[in-house]
GUTI-302877 format. One record per residue (C-alpha): residue in one letter; x, z, y. Coordinates in steps of 0.5 Angstrom, whole numbers, padded with zeros to 4 digits, always signed. Example, Ala and Ser with C-alpha at 12.3 -4.5 7.8 and 13.67 -1.06 7.14 Angstrom:
BEGIN
A+0025+0016-0009/S+0027+0014-0002/
//
This chain:
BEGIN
X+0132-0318-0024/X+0136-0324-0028/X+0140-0328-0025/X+0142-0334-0028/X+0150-0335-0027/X+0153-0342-0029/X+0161-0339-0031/X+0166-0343-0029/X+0171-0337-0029/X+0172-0330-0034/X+0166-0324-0034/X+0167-0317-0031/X+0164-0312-0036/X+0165-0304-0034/X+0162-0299-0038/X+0159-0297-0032/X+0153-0302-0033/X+0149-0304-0039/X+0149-0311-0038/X+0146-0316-0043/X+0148-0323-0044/X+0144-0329-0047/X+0149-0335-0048/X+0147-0342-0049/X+0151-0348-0052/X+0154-0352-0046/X+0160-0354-0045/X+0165-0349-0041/X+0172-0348-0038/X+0176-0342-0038/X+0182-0345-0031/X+0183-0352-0031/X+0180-0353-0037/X+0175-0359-0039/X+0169-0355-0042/X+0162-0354-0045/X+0158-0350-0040/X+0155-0343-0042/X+0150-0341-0038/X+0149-0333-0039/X+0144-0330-0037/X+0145-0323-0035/X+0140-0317-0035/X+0141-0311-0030/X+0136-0305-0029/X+0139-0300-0025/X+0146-0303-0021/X+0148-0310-0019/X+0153-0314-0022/X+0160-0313-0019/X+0164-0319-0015/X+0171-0322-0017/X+0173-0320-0010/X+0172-0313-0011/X+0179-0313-0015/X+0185-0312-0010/X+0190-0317-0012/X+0186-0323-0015/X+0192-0326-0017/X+0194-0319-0022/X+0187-0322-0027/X+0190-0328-0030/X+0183-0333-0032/X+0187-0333-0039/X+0189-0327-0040/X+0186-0322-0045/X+0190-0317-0044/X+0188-0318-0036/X+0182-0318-0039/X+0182-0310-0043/X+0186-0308-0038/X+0180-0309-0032/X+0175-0309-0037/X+0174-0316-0037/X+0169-0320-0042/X+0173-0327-0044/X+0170-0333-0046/X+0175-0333-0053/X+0173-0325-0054/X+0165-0327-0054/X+0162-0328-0060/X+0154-0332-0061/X+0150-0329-0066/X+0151-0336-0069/X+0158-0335-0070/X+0157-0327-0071/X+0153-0329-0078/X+0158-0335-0080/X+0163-0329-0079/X+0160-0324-0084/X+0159-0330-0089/X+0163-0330-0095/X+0170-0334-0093/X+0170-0338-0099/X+0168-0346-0097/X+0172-0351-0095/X+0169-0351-0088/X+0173-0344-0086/X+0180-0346-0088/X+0178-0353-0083/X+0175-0348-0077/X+0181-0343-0079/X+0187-0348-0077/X+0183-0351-0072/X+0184-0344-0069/X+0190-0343-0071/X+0192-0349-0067/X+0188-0348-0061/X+0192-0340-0061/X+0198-0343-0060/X+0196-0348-0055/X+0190-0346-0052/X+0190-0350-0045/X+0194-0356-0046/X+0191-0358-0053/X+0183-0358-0050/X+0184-0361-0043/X+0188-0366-0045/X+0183-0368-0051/X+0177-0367-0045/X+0181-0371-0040/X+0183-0376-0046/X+0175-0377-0047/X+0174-0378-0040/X+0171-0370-0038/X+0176-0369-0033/X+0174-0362-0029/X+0174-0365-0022/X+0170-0371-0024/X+0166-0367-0027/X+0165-0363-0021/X+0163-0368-0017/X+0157-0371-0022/X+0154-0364-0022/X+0155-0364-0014/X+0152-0372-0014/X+0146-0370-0019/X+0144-0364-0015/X+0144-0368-0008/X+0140-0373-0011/X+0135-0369-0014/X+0134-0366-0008/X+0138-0360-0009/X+0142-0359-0002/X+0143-0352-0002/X+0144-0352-0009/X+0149-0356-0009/X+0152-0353-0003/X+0152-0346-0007/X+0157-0349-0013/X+0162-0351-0009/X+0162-0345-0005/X+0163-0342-0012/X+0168-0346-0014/X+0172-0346-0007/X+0172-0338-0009/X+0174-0338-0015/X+0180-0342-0014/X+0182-0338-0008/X+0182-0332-0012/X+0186-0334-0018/X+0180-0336-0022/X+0180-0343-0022/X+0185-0348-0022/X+0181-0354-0019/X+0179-0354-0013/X+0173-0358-0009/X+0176-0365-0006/X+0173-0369+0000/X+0169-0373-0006/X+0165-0366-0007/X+0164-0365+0000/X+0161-0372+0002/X+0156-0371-0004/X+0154-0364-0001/X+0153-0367+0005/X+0149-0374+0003/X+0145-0368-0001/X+0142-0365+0006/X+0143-0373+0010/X+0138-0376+0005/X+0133-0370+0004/X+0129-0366+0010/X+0126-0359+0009/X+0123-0354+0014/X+0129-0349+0011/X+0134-0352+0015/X+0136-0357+0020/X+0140-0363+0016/X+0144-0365+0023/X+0146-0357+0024/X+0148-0357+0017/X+0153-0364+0017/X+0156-0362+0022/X+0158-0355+0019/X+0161-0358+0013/X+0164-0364+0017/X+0168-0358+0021/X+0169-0354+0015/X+0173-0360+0012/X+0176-0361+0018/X+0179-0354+0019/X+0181-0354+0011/X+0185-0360+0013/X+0189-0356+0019/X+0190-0350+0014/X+0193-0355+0010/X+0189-0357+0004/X+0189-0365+0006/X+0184-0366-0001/X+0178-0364+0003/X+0180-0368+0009/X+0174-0372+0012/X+0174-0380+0009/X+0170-0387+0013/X+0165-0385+0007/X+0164-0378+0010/X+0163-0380+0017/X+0159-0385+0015/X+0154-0380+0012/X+0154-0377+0017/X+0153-0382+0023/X+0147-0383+0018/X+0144-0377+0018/X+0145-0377+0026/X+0141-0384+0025/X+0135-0381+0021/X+0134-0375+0025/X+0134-0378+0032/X+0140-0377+0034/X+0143-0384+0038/X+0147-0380+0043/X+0151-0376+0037/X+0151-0383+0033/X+0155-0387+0039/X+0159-0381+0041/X+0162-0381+0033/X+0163-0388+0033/X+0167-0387+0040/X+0171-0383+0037/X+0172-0386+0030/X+0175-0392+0034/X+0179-0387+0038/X+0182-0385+0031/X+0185-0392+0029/X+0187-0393+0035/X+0191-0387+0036/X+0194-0390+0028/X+0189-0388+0023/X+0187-0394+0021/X+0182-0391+0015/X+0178-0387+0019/X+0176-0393+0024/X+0170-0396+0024/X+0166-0401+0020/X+0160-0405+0019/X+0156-0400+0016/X+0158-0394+0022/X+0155-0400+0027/X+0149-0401+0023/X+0148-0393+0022/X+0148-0392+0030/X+0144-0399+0031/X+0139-0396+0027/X+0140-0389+0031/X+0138-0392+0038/X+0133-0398+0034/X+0129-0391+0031/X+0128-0387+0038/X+0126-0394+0042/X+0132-0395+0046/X+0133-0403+0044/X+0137-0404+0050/X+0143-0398+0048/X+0142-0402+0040/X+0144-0409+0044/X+0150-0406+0047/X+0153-0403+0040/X+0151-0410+0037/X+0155-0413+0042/X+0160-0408+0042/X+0161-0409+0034/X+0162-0417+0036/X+0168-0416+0040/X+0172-0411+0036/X+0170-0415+0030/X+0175-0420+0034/X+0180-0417+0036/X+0187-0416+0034/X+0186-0424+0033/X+0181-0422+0028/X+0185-0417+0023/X+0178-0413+0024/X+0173-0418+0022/X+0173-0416+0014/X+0171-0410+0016/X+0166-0409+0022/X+0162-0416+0022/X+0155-0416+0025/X+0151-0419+0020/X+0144-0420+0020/X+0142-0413+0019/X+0145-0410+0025/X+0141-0417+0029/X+0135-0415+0024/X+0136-0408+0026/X+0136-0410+0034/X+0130-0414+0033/X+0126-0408+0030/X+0128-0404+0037/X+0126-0409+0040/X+0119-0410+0037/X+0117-0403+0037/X+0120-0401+0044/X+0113-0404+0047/X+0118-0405+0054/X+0117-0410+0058/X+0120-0417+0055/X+0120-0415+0049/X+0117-0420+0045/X+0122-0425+0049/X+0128-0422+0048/X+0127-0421+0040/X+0125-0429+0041/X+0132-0430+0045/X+0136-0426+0039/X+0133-0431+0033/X+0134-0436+0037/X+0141-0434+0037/X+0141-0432+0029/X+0140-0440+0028/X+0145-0442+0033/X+0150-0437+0029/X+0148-0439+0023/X+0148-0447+0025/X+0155-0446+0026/X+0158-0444+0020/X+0157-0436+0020/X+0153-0434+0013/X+0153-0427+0016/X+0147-0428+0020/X+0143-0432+0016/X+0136-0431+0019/X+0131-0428+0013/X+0124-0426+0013/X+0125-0420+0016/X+0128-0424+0023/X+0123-0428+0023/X+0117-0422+0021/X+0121-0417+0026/X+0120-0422+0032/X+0112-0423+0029/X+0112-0416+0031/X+0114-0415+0038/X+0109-0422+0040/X+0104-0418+0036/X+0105-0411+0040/X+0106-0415+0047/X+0101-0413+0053/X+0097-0417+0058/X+0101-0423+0055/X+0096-0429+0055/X+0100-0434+0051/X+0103-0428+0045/X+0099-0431+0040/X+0101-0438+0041/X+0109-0435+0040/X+0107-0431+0034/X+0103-0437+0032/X+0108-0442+0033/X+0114-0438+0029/X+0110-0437+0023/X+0108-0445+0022/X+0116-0446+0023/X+0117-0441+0017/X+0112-0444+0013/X+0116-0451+0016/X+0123-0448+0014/X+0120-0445+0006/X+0117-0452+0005/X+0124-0455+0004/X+0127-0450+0001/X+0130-0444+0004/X+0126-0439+0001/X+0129-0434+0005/X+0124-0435+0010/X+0119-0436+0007/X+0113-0431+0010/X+0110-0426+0007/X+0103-0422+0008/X+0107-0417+0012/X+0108-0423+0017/X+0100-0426+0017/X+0099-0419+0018/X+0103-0419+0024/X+0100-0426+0027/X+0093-0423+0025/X+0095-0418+0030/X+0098-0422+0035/X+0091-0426+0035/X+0087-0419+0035/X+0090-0417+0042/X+0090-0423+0045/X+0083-0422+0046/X+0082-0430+0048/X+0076-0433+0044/X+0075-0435+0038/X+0082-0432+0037/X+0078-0426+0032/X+0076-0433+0028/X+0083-0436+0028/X+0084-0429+0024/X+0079-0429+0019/X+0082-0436+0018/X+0089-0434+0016/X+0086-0428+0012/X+0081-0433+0008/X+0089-0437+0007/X+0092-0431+0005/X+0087-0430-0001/X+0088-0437-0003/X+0094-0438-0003/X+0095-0431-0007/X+0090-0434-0012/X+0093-0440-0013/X+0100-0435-0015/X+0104-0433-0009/X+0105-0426-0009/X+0109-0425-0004/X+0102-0427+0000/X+0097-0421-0003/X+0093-0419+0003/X+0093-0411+0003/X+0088-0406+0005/X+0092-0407+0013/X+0091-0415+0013/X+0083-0414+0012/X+0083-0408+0017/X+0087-0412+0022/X+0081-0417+0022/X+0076-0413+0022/X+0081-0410+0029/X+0081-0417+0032/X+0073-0417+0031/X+0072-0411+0034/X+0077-0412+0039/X+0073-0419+0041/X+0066-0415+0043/X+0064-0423+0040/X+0056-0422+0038/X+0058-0424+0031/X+0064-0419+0031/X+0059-0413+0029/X+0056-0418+0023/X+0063-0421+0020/X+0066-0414+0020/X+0060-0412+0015/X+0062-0418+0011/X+0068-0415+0011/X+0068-0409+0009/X+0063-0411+0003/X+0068-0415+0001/X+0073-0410+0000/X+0068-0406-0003/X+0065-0409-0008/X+0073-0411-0010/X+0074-0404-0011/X+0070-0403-0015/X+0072-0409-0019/X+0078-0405-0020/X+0082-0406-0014/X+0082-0400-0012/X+0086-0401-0007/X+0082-0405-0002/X+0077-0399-0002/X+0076-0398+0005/X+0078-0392+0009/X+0076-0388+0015/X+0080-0393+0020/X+0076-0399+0016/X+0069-0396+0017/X+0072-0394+0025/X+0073-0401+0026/X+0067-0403+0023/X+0063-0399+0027/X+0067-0401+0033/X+0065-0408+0032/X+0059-0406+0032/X+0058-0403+0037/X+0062-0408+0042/X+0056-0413+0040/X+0051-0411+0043/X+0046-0414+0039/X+0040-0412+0037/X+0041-0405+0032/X+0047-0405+0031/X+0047-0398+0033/X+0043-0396+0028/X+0048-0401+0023/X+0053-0396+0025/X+0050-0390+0025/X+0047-0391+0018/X+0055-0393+0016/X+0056-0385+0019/X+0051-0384+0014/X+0054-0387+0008/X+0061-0383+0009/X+0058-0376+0010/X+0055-0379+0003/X+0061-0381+0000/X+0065-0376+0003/X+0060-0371+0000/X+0061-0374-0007/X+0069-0373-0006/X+0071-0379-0004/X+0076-0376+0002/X+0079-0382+0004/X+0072-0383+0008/X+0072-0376+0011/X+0069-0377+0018/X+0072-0375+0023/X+0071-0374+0032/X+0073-0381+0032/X+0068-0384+0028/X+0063-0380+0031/X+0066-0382+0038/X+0065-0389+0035/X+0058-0389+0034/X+0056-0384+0040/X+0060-0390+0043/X+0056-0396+0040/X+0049-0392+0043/X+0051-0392+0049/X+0053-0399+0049/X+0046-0401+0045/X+0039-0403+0049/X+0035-0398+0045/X+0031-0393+0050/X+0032-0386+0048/X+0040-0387+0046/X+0041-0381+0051/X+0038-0377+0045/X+0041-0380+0041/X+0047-0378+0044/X+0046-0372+0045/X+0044-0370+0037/X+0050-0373+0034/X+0054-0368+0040/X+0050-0363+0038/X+0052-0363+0029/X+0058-0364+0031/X+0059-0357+0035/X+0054-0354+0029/X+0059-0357+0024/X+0065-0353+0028/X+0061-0347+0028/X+0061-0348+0021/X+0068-0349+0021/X+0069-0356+0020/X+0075-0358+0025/X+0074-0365+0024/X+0068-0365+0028/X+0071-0362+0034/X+0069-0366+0040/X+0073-0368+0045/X+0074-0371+0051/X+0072-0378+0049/X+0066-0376+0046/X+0063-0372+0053/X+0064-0378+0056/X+0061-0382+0051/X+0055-0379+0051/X+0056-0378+0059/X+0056-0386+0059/X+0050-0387+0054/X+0046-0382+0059/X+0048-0386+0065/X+0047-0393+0062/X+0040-0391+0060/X+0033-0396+0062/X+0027-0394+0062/X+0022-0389+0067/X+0022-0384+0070/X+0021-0379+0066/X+0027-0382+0061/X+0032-0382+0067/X+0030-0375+0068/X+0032-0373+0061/X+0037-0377+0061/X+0040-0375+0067/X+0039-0367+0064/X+0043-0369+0057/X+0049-0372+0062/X+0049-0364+0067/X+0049-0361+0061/X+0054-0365+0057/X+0058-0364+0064/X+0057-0356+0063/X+0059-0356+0056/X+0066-0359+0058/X+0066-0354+0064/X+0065-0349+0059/X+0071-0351+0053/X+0077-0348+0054/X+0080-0353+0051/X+0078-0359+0054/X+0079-0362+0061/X+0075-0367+0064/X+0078-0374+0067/X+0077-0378+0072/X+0073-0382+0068/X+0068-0377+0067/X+0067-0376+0075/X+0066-0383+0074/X+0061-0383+0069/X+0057-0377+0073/X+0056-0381+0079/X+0054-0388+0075/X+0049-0383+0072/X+0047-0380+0079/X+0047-0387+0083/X+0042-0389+0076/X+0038-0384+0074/X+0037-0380+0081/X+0031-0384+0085/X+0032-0380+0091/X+0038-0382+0095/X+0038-0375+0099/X+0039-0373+0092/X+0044-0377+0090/X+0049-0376+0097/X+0047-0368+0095/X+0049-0369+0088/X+0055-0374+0090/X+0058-0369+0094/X+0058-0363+0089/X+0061-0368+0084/X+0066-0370+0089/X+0068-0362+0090/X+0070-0361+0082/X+0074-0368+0082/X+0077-0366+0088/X+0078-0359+0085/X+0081-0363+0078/X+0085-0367+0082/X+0082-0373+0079/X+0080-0377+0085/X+0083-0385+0083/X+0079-0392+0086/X+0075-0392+0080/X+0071-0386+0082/X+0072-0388+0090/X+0068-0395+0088/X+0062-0392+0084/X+0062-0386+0090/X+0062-0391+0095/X+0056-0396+0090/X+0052-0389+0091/X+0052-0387+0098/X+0047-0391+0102/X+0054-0394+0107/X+0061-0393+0108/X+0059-0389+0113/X+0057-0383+0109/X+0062-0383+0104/X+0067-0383+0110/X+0063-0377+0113/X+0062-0374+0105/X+0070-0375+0104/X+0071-0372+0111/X+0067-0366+0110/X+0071-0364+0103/X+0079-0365+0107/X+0080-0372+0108/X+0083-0374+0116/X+0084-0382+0115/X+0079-0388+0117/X+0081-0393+0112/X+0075-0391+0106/X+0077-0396+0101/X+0086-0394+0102/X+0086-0390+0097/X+0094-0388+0098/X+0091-0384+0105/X+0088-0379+0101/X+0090-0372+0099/X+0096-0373+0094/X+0093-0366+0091/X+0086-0370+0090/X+0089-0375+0085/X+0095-0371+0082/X+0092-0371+0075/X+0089-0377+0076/X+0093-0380+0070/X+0090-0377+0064/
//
């Protein structure tokens, strides 16, 4: 076994272990020394390596003690002697070299310690210092146990007589940034920060007031409480922080950098409400004391940006609106002579995003579309700290995608043509990427346009054919051919099921030659199935039912990539149920939808959804002829809806489409347990009928 030992402290060696050590040239400390560091390897077969611990009085074992060091069978750095030095040993002593090596000797002998820490620290290699360099690299490479684990062994060397220097808040701080920057399955940062945050607090009641948590310390840690999820723990030490300088401790009070850290905290769990009150919270404090306090806490344009990113991915209700109203504020501020609040970029593309994600809002792209033209205003007379780049075009684009008012997929293929010209005449900040080209071709799907099947296939041969220019980075992806596809489908023209089907194709190709980045997955299965049931093609049911089928083979073989879920029986429920033609079709048809139904009925792992009850019965009212038939398949249908507790006004509304009057849907619902007499209240029925009515 070999352990690889960085000593800052004088080795054991007993007769009782054979013990072989291998040193390399660093530098080292012997105490309080500044040092070249010897990294020993020692070597054991039989017996493990003895603690300095086990002696009973630590304190008897001086660190520069050679006679300490025989009496305990201590090996000493000074008693050490390389291979190297060995060999210039047995050389003959005759050159000038070895009378200058001699009086160096000489010298060092008679002041060991004072000469070689004063000569180090005059070179600026103070042992603290040192420490806390070898602490920091260590925390930023990553390294936080690693890091922990030296100034755990420091601490105990100098508890035990060892070392003279001692591990202070600064080496702290930099283990605890070590496990705020960096995540691992090993160990939860949160836990392991507040372990070390009381461990500098109990070190300071016991008297060590050197490792007495700073601001900077508290800082990290609030940081790491906003990385992690923690908003309620960030807020609590923000309270508490400003406890501490209202009770006097005016260097733990908090500033704008523990502000922006809990602002952040409750902005990354999407609680943009709690994120505005720290914000306004920050803005009062800053006043107080007639505004001795503004130097340090001052709401600046990251704590409003900060905000403004809650707002924007919160997707509440009125979003959008308040992001909008906090700009606006911005400007104010700003027009009034505060440069702290300056509005950049990212106000205005924080803003573009939450119209962006706004639903069922009508006039959102008009607002995001408004914004950007005032940021293009704004950039053209010289404040180029507005000046919008592709993140905001994309953001508009996106807006323009979900309106799904006409023509809006056009507007963002406009905007995209923009870009790109604008990129080409030097503008870099506007270089559409691979989420520009595939947001346009989103809008395009989203617009269910006849042309939206057609335009999304030019696109996506434009980012093919500038890949394989070179710009790899455009080359399309699983996403990209899903919208694509989606387009397709939603166009309903004429073989644009076959197109998407054929894009199917093309990826199992590719992906077959390695090109993993258009691996097929469920959800481009689920697409094509998708854009055959949406198609006129007659025997799409079949078509359906194949793609079904290689998915459940590719399974079997263990390709879980294909696993079909709900949303793909559906799917193929819903191509049965749209199904034209005769007789003999909607039987078959009808057939592969029952079939479908069992399927699911069958899997463990899946459950139906009120949709599919939905589906069912279009499928019978479309597929079944005889209207005794239907009421009989109806009523079956009814019972496992009921039984699932699915039961929700669409499934009632293509009941009641079914059945031949009210009458006899009301005289089906009665049968199966309902008491009221209003058919179409859907509130009257059973609670149990639609309690999982949701999924």
């Amino acid at each position: 076994m070999q352990l690889l030992i960085t000593l800052h402290f004088i080795i054991l060696i007993s007769g009782f272990w054979n013990t072989i050590i291998s040193c390399s040239s660093i530098w080292f400390v012997e105490g309080f020394l500044p040092f070249r560091t010897h990294q020993i390897i020692v070597t054991t077969t039989t017996y493990s390596y003895p603690s300095l611990s086990s002696f009973s009085d630590p304190q008897d074992v001086p660190a520069t003690s050679s006679s300490a060091a025989r009496k305990y069978n201590v090996f000493s750095l000074q008693q050490y002697t390389s291979p190297r030095e060995q060999n210039q040993r047995n050389a003959k002593p005759n050159n000038k070299q070895f009378r200058v090596d001699a009086a160096k000797r000489r010298r060092y002998n008679k002041h060991p310690l004072t000469t070689r820490r004063a000569k180090a620290i005059a070179k600026g290699r103070d042992p603290l210092l040192s420490l806390n360099i070898n602490l920091d690299h260590l925390a930023k490479s990553g390294r936080a146990v690693h890091a922990e684990e030296l100034l755990v062994k420091i601490e105990k060397l100098h508890a035990e007589g060892y070392y003279a220097i001692r591990p202070d808040s600064v080496s702290y701080n930099s283990v605890i940034n070590a496990y705020a920057l960096n995540d691992s399955p090993n160990y939860d940062s949160v836990k392991e920060v507040e372990r070390l945050l009381k461990r500098m607090e109990a070190l300071t009641e016991q008297g060590c007031s050197s490792v007495q948590p700073t601001i900077v310390t508290l800082n990290t840690v609030a940081a790491t409480f906003a990385k992690n999820g923690q908003p309620e723990k960030a807020r609590q030490l923000l309270n508490d922080m400003e406890a501490m300088y209202q009770n006097g401790s005016i260097d733990m009070g908090p500033n704008t950098i523990t502000f922006n850290s809990v602002i952040c905290a409750f902005a990354k769990a999407k609680r943009p409400h709690e994120a505005e009150e720290i914000l306004k919270q920050m803005m009062i404090i800053s006043r107080q004391d007639d505004g001795k306090r503004a130097n340090e806490i001052k709401a600046d344009s990251i704590a409003f940006n900060t905000v403004l990113h809650a707002w924007a991915v919160a997707c509440v209700r009125g979003a959008p609106q308040r992001a909008q109203q906090l700009l606006e504020h911005m400007i104010k501020l700003h027009n009034s002579g505060n440069e702290d609040v300056k509005p950049d970029v990212f106000s205005y593309t924080a803003t573009l995003s939450a119209w962006a994600a706004a639903k069922n809002d009508p006039h959102a792209a008009n607002h995001a579309l408004e914004l950007l033209h005032k940021m293009e205003s704004e950039c053209a007379v010289g404040n180029d700290d507005v000046c919008p780049n592709t993140v905001a075009y994309t953001a508009v684009i996106n807006s323009l995608g979900r309106s799904g008012r006409p023509g809006a997929a056009l507007k963002a293929y406009d905007i995209l043509v923009d870009m790109e010209r604008k990129y080409r005449q030097g503008n870099e900040d506007l270089k559409p990427d691979l989420i520009s080209y595939s947001s346009v071709i989103d809008a395009f799907a989203r617009s269910g346009e006849e042309y939206a099947g057609e335009k999304a296939v030019e696109l996506l041969d434009h980012m093919i054919t500038l890949a394989e220019e070179g710009h790899k980075e455009y080359g399309p992806n699983t996403q990209v051919y899903c919208s694509v596809i989606s387009a397709l489908g939603k166009s309903k023209t004429r073989g644009s099921a076959d197109a998407a089907n054929q894009l199917l194709l093309d990826m199992e190709k590719m992906y077959a030659f390695g090109n993993t980045d258009v691996a097929p997955n469920t959800i481009i299965f689920n697409a094509v199935i998708d854009a055959w049931a949406r198609s006129s093609f007659v025997f799409k049911a079949l078509k359906a039912q194949s793609l079904l089928e290689k998915m459940e083979d590719e399974v079997e073989a263990g390709n879980i990539m294909y696993k079909p879920d709900i949303i793909t029986y559906n799917s193929v429920i819903s191509a049965c149920a749209n199904t034209y033609g005769d007789a003999d079709v909607k039987s078959r048809a009808f057939g592969i939808a029952i079939d479908a139904f069992k399927r699911i009925q069958l899997a463990s792992d899946i459950k139906p959804s009120s949709r599919t009850y939905s589906l069912l019965l279009k499928a019978v009212r479309k597929l079944v002829l005889s209207q005794k038939e239907k009421e009989k398949m109806s009523k079956k249908i009814m019972a496992y809806c009921i039984r699932d507790g699915l039961f929700n006004e669409h499934v009632l509304s293509q009941l009641t489409i079914t059945s031949s009057s009210q009458s006899t849907t009301l005289n089906m619902l009665k049968h199966l347990g309902y008491e009221g007499e209003n058919l179409m209240a859907v509130e009257t029925y059973p609670r149990s009928w639609g309690q999982n009515s949701d999924r």
